[in-house]
Structure formats: C-alpha cells, structure tokens
C-alpha positions as CSV (number, residue, x, y, z in Angstrom):
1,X,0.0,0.0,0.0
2,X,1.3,3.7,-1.0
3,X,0.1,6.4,0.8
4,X,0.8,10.1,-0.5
5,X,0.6,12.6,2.8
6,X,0.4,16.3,1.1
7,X,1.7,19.1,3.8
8,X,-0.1,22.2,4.5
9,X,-2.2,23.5,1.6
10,X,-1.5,27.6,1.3
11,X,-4.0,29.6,-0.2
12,X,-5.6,29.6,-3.6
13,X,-1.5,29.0,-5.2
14,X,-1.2,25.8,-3.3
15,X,-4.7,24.9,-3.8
16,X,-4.4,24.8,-7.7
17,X,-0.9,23.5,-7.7
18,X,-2.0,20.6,-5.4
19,X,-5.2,20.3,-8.1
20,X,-3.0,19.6,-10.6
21,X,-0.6,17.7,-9.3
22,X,-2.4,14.8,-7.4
23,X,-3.8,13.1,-10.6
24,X,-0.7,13.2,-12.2
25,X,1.1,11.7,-8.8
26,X,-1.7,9.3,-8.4
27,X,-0.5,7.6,-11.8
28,X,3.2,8.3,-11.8
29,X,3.4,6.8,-8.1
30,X,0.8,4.1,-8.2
31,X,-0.5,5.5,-5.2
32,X,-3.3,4.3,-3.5
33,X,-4.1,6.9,-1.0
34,X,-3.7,10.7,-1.0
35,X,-4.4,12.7,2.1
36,X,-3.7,16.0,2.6
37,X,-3.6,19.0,5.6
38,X,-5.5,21.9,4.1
39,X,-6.6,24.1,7.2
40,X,-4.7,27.0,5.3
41,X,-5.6,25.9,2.1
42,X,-8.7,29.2,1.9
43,X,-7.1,32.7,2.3
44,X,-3.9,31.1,3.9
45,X,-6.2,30.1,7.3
46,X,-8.7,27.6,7.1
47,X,-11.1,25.7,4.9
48,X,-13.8,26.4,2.6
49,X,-16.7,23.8,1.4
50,X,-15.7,24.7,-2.2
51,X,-12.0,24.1,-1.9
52,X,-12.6,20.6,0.1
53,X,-14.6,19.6,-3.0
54,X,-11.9,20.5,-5.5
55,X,-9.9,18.5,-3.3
56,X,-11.9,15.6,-3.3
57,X,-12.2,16.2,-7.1
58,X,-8.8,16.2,-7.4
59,X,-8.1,12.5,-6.0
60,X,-7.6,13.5,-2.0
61,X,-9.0,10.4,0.0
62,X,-9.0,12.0,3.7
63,X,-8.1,15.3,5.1
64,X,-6.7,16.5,8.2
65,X,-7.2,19.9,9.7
66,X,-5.3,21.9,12.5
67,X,-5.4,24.8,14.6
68,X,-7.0,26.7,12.3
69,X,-9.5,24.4,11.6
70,X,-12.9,26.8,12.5
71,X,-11.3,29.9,10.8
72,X,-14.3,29.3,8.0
73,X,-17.7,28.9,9.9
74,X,-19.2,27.5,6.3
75,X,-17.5,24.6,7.2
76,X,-18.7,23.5,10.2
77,X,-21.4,21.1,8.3
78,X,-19.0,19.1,5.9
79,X,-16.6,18.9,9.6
80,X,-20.5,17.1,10.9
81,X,-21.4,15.4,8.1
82,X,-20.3,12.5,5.9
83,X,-17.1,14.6,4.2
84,X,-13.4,12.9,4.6
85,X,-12.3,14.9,6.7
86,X,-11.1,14.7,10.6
87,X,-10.5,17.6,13.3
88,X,-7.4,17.0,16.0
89,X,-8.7,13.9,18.0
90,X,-7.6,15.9,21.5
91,X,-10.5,18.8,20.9
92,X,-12.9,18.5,22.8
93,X,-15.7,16.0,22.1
94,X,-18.1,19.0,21.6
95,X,-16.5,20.5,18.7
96,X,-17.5,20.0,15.6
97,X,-16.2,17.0,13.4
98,X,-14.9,13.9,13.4
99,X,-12.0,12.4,15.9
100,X,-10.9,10.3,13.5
101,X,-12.1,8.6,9.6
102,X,-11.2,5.6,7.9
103,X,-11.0,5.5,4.1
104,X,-11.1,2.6,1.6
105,X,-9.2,2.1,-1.3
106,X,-10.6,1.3,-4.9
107,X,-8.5,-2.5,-4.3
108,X,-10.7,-2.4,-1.0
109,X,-7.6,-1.6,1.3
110,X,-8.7,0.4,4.6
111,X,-6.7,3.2,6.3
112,X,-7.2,4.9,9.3
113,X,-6.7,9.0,9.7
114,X,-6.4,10.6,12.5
115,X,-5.2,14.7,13.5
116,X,-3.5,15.3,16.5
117,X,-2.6,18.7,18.2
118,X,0.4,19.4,19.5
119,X,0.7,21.4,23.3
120,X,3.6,23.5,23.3
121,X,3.2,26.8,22.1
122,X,-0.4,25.6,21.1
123,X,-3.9,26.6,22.4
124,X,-5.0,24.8,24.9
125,X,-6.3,21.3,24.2
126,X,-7.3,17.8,26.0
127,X,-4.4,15.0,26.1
128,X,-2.7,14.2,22.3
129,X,-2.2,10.9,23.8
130,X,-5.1,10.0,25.8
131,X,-7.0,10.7,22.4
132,X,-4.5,8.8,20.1
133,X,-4.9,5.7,22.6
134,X,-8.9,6.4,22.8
135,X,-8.7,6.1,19.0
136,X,-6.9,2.8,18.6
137,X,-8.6,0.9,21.0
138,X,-11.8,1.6,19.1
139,X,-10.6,1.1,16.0
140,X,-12.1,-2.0,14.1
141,X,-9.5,-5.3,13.8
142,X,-9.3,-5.3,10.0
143,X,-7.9,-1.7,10.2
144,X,-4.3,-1.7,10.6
145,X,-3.3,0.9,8.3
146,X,-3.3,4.0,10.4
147,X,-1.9,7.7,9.7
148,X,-1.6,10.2,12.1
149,X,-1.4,13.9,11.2
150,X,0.8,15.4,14.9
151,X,0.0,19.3,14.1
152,X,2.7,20.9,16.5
153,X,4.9,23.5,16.5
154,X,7.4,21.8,18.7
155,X,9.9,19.0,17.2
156,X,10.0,17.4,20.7
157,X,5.7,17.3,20.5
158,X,6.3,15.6,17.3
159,X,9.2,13.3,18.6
160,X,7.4,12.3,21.7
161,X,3.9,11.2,19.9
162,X,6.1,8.7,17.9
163,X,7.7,6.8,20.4
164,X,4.5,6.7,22.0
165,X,2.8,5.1,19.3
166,X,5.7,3.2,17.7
167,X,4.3,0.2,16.5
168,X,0.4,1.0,16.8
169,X,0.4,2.7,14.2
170,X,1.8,3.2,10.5
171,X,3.0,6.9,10.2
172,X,3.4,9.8,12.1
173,X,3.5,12.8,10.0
174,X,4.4,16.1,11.1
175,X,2.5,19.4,9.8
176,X,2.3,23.2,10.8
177,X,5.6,24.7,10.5
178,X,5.6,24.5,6.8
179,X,9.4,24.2,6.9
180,X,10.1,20.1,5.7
181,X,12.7,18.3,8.1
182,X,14.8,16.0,6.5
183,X,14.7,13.4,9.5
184,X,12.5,10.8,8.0
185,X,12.8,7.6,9.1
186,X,11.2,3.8,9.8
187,X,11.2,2.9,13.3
188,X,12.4,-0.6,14.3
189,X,8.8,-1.0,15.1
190,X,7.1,-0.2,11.9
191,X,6.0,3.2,12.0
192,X,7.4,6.2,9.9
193,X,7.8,9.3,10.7
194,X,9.2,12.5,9.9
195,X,8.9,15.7,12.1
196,X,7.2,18.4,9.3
197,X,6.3,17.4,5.7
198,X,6.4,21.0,4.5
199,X,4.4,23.2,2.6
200,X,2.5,22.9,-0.3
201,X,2.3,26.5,-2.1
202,X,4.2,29.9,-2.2
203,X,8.1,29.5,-1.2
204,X,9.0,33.1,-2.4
205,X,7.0,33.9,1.1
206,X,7.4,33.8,4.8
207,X,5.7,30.2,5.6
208,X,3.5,31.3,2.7
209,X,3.0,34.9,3.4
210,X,3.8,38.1,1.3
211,X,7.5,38.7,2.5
212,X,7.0,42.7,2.4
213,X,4.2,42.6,4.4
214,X,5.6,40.3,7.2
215,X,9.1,42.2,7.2
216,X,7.5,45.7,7.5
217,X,5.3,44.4,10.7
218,X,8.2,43.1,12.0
219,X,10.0,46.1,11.5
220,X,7.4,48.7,12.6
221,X,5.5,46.9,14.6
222,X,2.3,48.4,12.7
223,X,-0.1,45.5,11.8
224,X,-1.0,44.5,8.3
225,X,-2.9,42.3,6.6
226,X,-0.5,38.8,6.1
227,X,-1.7,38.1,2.2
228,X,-0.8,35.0,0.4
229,X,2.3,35.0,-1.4
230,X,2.8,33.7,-5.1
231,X,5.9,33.3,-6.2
232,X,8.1,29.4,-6.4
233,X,4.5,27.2,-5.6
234,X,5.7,23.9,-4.3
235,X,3.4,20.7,-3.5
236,X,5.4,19.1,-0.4
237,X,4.8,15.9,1.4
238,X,5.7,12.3,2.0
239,X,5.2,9.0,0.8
240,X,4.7,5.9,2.8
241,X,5.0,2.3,1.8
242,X,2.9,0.3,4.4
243,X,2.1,-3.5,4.1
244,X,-1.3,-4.2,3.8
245,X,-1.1,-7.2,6.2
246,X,0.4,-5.8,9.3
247,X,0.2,-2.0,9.1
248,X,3.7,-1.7,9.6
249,X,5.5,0.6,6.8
250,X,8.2,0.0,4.4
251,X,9.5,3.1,3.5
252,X,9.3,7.2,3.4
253,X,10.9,9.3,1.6
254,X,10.5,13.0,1.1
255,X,8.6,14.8,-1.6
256,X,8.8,17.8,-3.5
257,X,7.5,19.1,-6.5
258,X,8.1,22.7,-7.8
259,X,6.2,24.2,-11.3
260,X,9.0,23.2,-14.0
261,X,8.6,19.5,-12.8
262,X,4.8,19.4,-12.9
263,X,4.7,21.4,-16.2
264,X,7.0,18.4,-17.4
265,X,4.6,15.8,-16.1
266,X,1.3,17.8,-17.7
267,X,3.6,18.3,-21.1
268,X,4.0,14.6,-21.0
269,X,0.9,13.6,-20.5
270,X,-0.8,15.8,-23.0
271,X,1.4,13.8,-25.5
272,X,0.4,10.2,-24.4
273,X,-3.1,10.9,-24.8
C-alpha cells in the first residue's frame, strides 16, 4: 500500500498546484491513498466547502485539519457530516467534526486517519495521547493501516507522539511549520515518521505569506494584513509504503515538487493521450 501525505495547503497558489498535481502523482506513483492537511488551504487560514470539493475532485482520500480548523464557519457542516475529513482527535468531544475517519481504497484496502494537536506553544487542548490511545482501542480489527497527522509547532511534540505510538500505528507525519525536516525515518517497530512534511504552495513567502508585508510588521510593529504570497509554488509531502497485512511501513521518503517538474509531467501527459 502507497500512501501520499500532502503538507499544508496555502491559499488559492497551493490549492491549484496541489489540483493539478495529485492526478498526475496518483498515476506516476501508483499510489493508492492521498491525504492532505489543508486548514490553510482558503485565504492562507482555514477551509472552505468549495476548496474541500476541488480537493476531493482532485483525488484527495482524507483530510486532516489543524489549529485553524474553525477559521471558515461554512464549514462547520462538511466537519459534521459524511465529508473525509477529521479535526485534531484531543479537541474536545463537543466540537465540531470527526476524531478520527477511515477510508477505503478502490483495491478495497482500509486506512485509518487521524489529527492530533500538539501542546507546546499551542492553544489549549485535551491529552494528544489520551486521544490517540482512545482512537486505537476503538478502532475496528481489519484496520491496521493508520496515519496520524501530529500538528505541533514543537519538534519534541512531534518526537514524543512517535515513540509513543511506535508500532500502533503506521505513520506519524508532522504538519504546521511549513518548513520540511529531512529526518524521515522507519522505526524498528514499523511506523514512519518525519517531524514536518512541508508546505504545499508559495516558497518566495514567509511560511506562505507576502515577505513585504511580514518584514514591514516586523520592522514597525504596525499590523498588516498577512496576504498569500505567489511566487516558487511547491506541493510538499511524503510518501509511505505500508504493508497491507500488518500495518507496519516499508518506507518514506521526502517529496517535493516545484512548477518546472509538474509542467514536465502535464507536457508529457498531453502527448500520451
């Protein structure tokens, strides 16, 4: 089983590139999941009901949220209704959405997806653990695929969730800093994991944001609005080979795709067909 985990969406820049993209990685690949973290993916903070259905369009199985994840009110009925898509398990069990979703593959295959939230320098939220450890106990036996989404904005957050759950789980994936680690890795136990994924959309930016506008805040300390950036869109993420049998994975390795290589991959296709 190959399962493509998309970092943070940006804005309507990594929402297109990430539209394009996916179909194209879908074949090239031979993946047979794609899920992606889009709580930025609408005005750079949060989600709305149109861009999850280009999303789903596009070939995305599941997606995971973050702290951003209420920024859009509109969304608030996909998050209670039958959309793919989860909130961070350790909210609490009164706001809206899903603690966890399990998708299944066109070859029938299962996989379990889960968003975590990470404490440190965070808002305030319930137990990551308690609520990963709710999760798997409740999960059905002929699931044994499982991805976790850790949104943190602390490496040790990130490092701590996966020796908790080494070997329950599949992957633990990293999101929120939209800077990618290069510390990917297969535990002894089966599970991969790499602290942040990356971004998907603007680099020319400050994690995705105008550069003028962040600098001159930063410098004058008057506020301005942080708009998306533009420039150098990027679709970054991992892949994960898990077997199908026991849930344990494979392999990761680091992705990243800029413009020149997916114009390639579009030329190409346009000439097969």
């Amino acid at each position: 089983m190959r399962i493509l985990f998309i970092g943070d969406i940006v804005g309507t820049p990594g929402l297109q590139f990430v539209r394009r993209a996916v179909p194209l990685l879908r074949i090239r690949e031979q993946l047979d999941f794609v899920v992606a973290n889009a709580e930025n993916a609408s005005g750079g903070s949060g989600l709305y009901p149109n861009a999850l259905r280009q999303l789903k369009t596009a070939g995305v199985d599941a997606i995971t949220m973050g702290d951003h994840i209420y920024k859009k009110n509109d969304l608030t009925s996909a998050l209670e209704g039958d959309e793919p898509i989860v909130k961070p398990a350790n909210f609490p069990a009164s706001a809206p959405g899903k603690n966890h979703l399990i998708v299944t593959s066109r070859a029938g295959e299962k996989l379990a997806v889960v968003s975590l939230l990470g404490r440190t320098f965070m808002r305030p939220v319930d137990c990551p653990y308690e609520a990963a450890d709710r999760i798997l106990k409740h999960l059905p036996s002929d699931v044994r695929c499982i991805l976790v989404d850790i949104h943190a904005e602390a490496t040790a957050d990130k490092y701590l969730m996966v020796h908790h759950l080494k070997g329950r789980v599949s992957a633990v994936l990293g999101t929120h800093t939209h800077v990618p680690t290069a510390d990917e890795q297969v535990f002894p136990e089966g599970t991969a994991f790499i602290c942040d994924v990356g971004m998907s959309g603007p680099y020319d930016s400050i994690l995705g944001r105008r550069v003028d506008r962040v600098l001159a805040t930063a410098i004058t300390f008057v506020p301005m609005p942080f708009d998306v950036a533009s420039g150098d869109v990027r679709l970054g993420g991992a892949i994960v080979d898990v077997d199908g049998s026991t849930g344990k994975a494979t392999l990761i390795r680091r992705i990243s795709v800029n413009e020149g290589e997916l114009a390639g991959w579009e030329a190409e296709n346009r000439a097969a067909t």
